[in-house]
C-alpha positions as CSV (number, residue, x, y, z in Angstrom):
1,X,-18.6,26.2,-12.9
2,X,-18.3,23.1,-10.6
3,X,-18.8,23.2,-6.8
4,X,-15.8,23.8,-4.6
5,X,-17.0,20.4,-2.7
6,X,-16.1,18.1,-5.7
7,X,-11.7,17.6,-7.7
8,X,-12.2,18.4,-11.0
9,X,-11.1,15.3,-12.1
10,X,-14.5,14.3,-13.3
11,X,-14.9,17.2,-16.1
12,X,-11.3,16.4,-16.9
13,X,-12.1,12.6,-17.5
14,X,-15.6,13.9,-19.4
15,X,-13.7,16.3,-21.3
16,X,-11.1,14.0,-22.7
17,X,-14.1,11.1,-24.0
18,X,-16.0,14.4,-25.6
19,X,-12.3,15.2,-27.3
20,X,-11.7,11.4,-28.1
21,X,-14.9,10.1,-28.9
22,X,-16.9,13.2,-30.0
23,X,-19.9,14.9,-28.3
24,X,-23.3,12.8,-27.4
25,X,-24.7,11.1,-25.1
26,X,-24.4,7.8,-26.0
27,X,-20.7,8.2,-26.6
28,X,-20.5,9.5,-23.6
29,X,-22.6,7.1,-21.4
30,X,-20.9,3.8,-23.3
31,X,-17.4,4.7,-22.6
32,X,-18.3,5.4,-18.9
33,X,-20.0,2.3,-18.8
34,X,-17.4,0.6,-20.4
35,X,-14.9,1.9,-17.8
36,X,-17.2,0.5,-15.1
37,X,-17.1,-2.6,-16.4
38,X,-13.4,-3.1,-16.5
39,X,-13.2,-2.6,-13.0
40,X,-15.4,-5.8,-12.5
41,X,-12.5,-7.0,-14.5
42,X,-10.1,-5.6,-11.7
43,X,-12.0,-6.5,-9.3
44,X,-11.7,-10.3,-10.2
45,X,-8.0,-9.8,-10.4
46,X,-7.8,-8.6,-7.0
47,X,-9.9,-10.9,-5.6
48,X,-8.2,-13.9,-7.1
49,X,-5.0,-13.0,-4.8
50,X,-6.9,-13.2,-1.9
51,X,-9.5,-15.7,-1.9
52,X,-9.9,-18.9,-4.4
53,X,-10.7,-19.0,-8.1
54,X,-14.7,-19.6,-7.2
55,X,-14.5,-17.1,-4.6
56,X,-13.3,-14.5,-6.7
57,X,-15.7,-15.4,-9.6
58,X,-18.6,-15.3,-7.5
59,X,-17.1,-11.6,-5.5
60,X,-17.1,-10.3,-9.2
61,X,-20.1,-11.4,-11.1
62,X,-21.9,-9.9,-7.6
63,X,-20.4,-6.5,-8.0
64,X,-22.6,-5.4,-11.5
65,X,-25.6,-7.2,-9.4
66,X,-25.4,-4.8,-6.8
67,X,-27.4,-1.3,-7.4
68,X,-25.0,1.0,-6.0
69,X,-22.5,0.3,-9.0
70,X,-25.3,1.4,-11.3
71,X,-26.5,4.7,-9.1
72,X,-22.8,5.5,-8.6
73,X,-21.5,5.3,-12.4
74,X,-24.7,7.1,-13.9
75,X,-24.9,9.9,-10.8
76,X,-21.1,10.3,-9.3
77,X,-19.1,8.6,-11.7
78,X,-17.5,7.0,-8.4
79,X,-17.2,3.6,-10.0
80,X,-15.4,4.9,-12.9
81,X,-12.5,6.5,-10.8
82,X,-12.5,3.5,-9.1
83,X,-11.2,1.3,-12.2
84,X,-9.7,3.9,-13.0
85,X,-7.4,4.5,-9.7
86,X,-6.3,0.6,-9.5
87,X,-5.2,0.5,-12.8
């Protein structure tokens, strides 16, 4: 049961890495972490459009830095629909 406050989107994204990657936590936890880390990887991307090379460099090695990237991917997953939506 989920709350009605929440998309389901979440369990479906956990569901499909439990059917791709087996059950555990540390399967689990790497491939959401992994899929945090590719949106620093969009994230460059982006900002490399809009600002200069050293701009954009700088913009994305301060995303990991900041806490809220961390708290968001363990607790809310939030960062992982994020890389997720822009790609």
């Amino acid at each position: 049961m989920r709350g009605q406050h929440y998309p389901s989107g979440r369990a479906v994204l956990l569901h499909s890495i439990i059917q791709l990657f087996g059950e555990g936590l540390w399967k689990i936890g790497t491939v959401v972490f992994v899929l945090t880390g590719s949106g620093v990887a969009v994230c460059y991307a982006a900002l490399k459009r809009l600002v200069p090379e050293t701009a954009a460099r700088l913009g994305a090695l301060l995303l990991p830095a900041c806490p809220a990237l961390l708290d968001h991917t363990c607790t809310s997953m939030d960062a992982v629909f994020a890389s997720v939506r822009i790609i």
